[in-house]
C-alpha positions in Angstrom: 96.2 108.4 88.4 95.9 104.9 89.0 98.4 102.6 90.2 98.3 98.6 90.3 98.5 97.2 93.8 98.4 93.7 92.9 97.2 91.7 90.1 93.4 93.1 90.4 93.6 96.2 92.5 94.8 99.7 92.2 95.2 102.8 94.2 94.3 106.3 92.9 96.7 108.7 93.7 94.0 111.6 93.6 91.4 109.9 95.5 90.6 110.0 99.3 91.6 107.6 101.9 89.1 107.3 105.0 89.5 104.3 107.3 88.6 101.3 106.8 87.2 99.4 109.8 86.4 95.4 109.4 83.3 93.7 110.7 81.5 90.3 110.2 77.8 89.9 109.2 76.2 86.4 109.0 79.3 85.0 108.3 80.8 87.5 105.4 83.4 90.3 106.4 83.2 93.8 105.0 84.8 96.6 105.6 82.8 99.5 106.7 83.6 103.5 106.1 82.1 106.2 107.3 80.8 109.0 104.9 81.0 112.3 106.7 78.8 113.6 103.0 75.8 111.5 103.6 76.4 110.6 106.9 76.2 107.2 106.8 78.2 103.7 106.8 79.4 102.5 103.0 80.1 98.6 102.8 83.0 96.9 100.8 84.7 94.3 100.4 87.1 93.1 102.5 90.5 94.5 100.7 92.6 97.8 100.0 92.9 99.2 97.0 90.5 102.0 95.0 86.6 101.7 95.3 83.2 103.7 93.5 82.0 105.2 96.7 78.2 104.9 97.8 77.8 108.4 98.7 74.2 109.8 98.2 75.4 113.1 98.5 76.4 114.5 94.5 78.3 116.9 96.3 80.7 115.0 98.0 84.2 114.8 96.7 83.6 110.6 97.1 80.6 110.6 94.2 83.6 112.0 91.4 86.9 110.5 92.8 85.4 107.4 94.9 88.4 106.9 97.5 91.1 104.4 98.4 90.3 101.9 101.2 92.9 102.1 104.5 92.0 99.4 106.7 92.0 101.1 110.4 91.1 97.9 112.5 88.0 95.9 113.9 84.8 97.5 113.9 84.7 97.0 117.5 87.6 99.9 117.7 86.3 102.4 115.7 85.9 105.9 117.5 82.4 106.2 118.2 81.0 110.1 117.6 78.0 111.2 117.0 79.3 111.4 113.3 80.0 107.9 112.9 
């Protein structure tokens, strides 16, 4: 179920929500999530709220819900793994 967040976004309640972690490129900020399906980084714009996900992987619960963007902080603190 999808629920308005503001006057263009919305949340769905069913989806996923990784984190979110902000970085600049040339000038233009995305946020940047990590896709644990096809193991690599999606980019999106730079707000919360409900987004298609990138995900190559048809098997990954991201390609039928997509998943809610949490913003988690710079990408400078992001954990680094060998995931991610």
């Amino acid at each position: 179920m999808k629920v308005p967040i503001d006057k263009v976004a919305t949340v769905d309640l069913e989806a996923p929500v990784p984190s979110a972690y902000e970085a600049r490129f040339k000038g233009v900020t995305r946020w940047l999530v990590w896709c644990k399906h096809c193991r690599e980084w999606h980019s999106h714009g730079p707000e919360p709220g409900h987004r298609e996900a990138h995900c190559s992987d048809r098997g990954s619960p991201y390609w039928k819900a997509g998943y809610n963007l949490a913003f988690a902080g710079k990408w400078r603190d992001r954990p680094r793994t060998r995931d991610g």
